[in-house]
N, C-alpha and C positions, 0 to 999 in steps of 0.2 A: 402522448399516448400512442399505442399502435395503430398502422394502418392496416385493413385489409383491401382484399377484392371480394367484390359483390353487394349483394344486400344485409343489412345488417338491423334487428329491431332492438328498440331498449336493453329486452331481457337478457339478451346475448351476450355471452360473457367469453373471451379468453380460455381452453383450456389447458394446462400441462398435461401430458400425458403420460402416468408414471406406468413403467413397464416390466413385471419380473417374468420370472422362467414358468412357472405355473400358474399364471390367473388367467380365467377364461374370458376374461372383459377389463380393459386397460382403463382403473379407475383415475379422475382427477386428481390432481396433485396439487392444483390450483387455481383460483380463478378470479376473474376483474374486471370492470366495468370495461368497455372497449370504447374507442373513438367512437365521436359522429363520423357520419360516410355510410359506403353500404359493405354488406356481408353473402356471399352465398351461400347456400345453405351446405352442410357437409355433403358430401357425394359419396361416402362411402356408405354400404347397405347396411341395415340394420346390423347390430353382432347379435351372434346366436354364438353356442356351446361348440366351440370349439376342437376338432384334435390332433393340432397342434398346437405348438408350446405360442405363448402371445407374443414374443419377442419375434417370432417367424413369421407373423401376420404383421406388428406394424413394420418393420424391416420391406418388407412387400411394398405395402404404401408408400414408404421412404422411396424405392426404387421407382413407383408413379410421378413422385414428385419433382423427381431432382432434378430433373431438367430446366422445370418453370421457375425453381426455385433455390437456385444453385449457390444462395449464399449462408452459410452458416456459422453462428452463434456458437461458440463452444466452452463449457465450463465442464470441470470435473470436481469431486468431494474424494480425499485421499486421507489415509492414518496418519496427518501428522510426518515427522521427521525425526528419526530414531537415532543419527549416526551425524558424523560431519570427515570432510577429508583433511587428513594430516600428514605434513612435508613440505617440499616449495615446489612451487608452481608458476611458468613462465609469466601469469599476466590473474589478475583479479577474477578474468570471467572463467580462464581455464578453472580455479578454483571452483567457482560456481558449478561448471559444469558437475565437477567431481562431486559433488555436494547433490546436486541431482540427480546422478546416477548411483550412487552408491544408496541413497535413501529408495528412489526407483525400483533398483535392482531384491532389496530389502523386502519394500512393500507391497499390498494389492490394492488394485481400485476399488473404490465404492459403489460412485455414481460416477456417470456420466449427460450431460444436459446439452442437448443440440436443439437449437431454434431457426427453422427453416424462413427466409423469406429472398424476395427477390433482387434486383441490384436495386431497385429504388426504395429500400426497405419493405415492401408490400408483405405482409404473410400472406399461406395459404388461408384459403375457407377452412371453417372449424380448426381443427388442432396445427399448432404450429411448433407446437416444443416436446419432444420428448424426453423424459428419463429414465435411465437406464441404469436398474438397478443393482449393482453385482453383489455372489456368492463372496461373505466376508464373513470370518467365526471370530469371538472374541476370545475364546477358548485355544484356538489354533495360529490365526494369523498377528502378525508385529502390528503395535502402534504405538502411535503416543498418548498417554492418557489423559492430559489434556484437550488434544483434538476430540478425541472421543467422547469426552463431557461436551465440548463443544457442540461437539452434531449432534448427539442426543438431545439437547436442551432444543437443536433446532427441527425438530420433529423425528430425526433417522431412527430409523423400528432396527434395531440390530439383531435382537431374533428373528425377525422374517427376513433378513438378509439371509441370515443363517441358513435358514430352513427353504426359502423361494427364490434366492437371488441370482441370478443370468450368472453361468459357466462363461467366465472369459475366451476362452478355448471356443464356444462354441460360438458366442459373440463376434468373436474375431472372422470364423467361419463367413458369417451373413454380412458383416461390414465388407469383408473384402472384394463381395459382389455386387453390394448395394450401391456401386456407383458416387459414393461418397470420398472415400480414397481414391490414389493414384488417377484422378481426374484434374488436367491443366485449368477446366472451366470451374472449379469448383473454386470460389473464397470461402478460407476461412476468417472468423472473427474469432478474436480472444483481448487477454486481458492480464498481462504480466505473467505469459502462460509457457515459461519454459517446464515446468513439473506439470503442469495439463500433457503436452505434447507427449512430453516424454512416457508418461505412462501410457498414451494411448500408442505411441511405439512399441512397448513392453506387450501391450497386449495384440495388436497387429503383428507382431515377428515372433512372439513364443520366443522370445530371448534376452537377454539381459541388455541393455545398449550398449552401445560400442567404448572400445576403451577412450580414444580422443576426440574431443569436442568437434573438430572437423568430421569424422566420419560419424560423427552423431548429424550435425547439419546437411550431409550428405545424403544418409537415411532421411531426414526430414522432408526434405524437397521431392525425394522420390516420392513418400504417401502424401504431401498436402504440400503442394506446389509453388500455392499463392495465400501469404498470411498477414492479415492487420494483427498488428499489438495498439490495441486502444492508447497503452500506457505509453508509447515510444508514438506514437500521433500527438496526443496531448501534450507533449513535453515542447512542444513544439512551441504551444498558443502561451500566450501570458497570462498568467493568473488561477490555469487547471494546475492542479495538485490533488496528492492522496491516493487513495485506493478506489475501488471500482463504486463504491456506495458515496463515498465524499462525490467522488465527478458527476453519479446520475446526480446528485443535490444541487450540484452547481446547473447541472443543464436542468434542472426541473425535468427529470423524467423516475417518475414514479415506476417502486415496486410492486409486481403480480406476482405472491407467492410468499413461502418463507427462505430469508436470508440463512443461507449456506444448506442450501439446497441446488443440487447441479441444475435441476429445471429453471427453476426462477432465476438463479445466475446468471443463465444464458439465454434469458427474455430478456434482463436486463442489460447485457452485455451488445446484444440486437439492438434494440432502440438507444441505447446509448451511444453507439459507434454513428447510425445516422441522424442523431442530435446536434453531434458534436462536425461531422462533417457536413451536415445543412446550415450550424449555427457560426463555423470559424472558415469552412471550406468552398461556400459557397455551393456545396453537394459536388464538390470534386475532389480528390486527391490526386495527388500527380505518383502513379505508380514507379516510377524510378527513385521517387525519394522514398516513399512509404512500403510498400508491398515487400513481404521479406526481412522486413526488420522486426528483431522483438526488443525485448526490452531486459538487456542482463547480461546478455554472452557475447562472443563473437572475437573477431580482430580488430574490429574500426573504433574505436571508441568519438561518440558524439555526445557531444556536451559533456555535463560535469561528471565525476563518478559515480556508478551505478549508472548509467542512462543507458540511452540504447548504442546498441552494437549490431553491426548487419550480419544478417542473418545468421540468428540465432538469439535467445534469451531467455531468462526465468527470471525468478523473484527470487531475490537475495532469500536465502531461509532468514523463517523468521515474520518477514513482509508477505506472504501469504494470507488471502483471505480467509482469517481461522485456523489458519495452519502455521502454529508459532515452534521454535523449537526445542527441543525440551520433551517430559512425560514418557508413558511406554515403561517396557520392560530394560532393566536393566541387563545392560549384556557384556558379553567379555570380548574381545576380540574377533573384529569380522571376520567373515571367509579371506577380505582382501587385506593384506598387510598395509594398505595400504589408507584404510579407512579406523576410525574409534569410536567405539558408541559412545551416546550421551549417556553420560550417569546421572543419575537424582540423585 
């Protein structure tokens, strides 16, 4: 279960904090019994009616916190994968790449789920995770229509995306101040997260990523420095396998929230990175093997195929949480010659 700081009574529960461009009070998204220990109480003042947009008030907070709380959790919810690349390619991951970027380049975010806590796992008092929900039309923007049944069935309100969901543009704006980016102290946590990354480069650069997987990596370390891949740690230990809900089962850490949701992804992504490094690591990692490596891309190939590659990685399409590929609109040839859509 999670840890906090402070005092903590029975009733107290965990919340997400789901967060769009027009609500005047940042409703639950989720919530769950909490560890014994203590809790303190939230410090933020009552909310009152608002005028500004909510995403400019918690973004504030964020930029209170990050200091004490410099380690984050990170899951995204994306349309599926509409495209794949086609021709030859020096090496497996370079392929991958292309398969990233070209789908990336194609698609828009959803969500996005960050779960703040500290280097010893600690959350903050009250909220720990927010989500962040983006302008997405079903009417306008690419998907797969699979994913899209998918996340529907797991709560996603696609009309009030439609209608209330956080301008990436403007998003981009308040992250890039919030002290979360381009900071050497910040870890990130993820979890087979080269299409996480990437789209949140897409929306940090207002630009399509870069043509070769090197200057994608190169991009990467400028906005997020220092990265665990849960999946390229595990590969490590004998007997962890699977995807991010098989490993919490193996480590017995329970979900807060509903599955393929960016909020609860990335509570569970939080307690499961220091499960598994309190339970195989002895609460240590040795940052010269681990820090910087994902799970998918790169030059170095380690271990068997598909494993981790230093620095860089994603999830073979397909291997995605929910994100399999296939569905979406059938299309004709990309803008890139270089890429062909999936037919149905």
């Amino acid at each position: 279960m999670p840890m906090y700081h402070g005092e903590q009574t029975p009733s107290q529960r965990v919340l997400i904090r789901e967060v769009w461009a027009d609500n005047r009070t940042c409703s639950p998204a989720a919530s769950g019994p909490m560890a014994k220990g203590r809790i303190a109480p939230d410090l933020r003042p009552a909310r009152l009616p608002l005028r500004r947009p909510a995403v400019d008030e918690e973004m504030a907070y964020i930029r209170e916190i990050i200091d004490r709380y410099p380690w984050l959790a990170m899951d995204t919810e994306f349309p599926g994968c509409v495209a794949r690349p086609i021709g030859s390619f020096r090496s497996r991951t370079e392929s991958n790449y292309q398969n990233i970027r070209c789908n990336v380049d194609l698609l828009n975010l959803i969500q996005l789920g960050i779960t703040f806590c500290d280097a010893d796992g600690i959350l903050p008092p009250g909220c720990s995770t927010w989500q962040f929900n983006f302008k997405f039309s079903l009417n306008e923007d690419l998907y797969a229509q699979d994913s899209i049944e998918l996340l529907t069935q797991a709560g996603i309100d696609f009309k009030k995306h439609d209608v209330q969901g956080i301008s990436p543009l403007y998003f981009a704006e308040l992250l890039m101040v919030s002290g979360v980016v381009l900071n050497d102290d910040v870890r990130w946590i993820s979890f087979h997260s080269g299409y996480d990354f990437g789209y949140l480069l897409k929306v940090l650069t207002c630009k399509p990523l870069p043509t070769s997987e090197s200057d994608f990596f190169e991009l990467l370390r400028t906005y997020f420095p220092a990265i665990y891949d849960i999946k390229f740690v595990a590969s490590s230990c004998d007997n962890l396998k699977g995807g991010l809900n098989k490993l919490a089962e193996q480590l017995e850490v329970p979900r807060i929230g509903p599955e393929h949701q960016a909020g609860s992804d990335s509570l569970l992504t939080q307690a499961t990175f220091f499960k598994l490094r309190q339970s195989y690591f002895e609460d240590y990692l040795d940052d010269d093997q681990y820090l910087g490596v994902l799970w998918g891309l790169g030059t170095g190939v380690s271990g068997n195929a598909g494993g981790g590659f230093q620095f860089g990685g994603s999830p073979h399409p397909g291997s995605m949480s929910g994100h399999g590929l296939g569905g979406g609109h059938s299309m004709g040839r990309l803008p890139q010659p270089e890429f062909e859509a999936i037919l149905q």
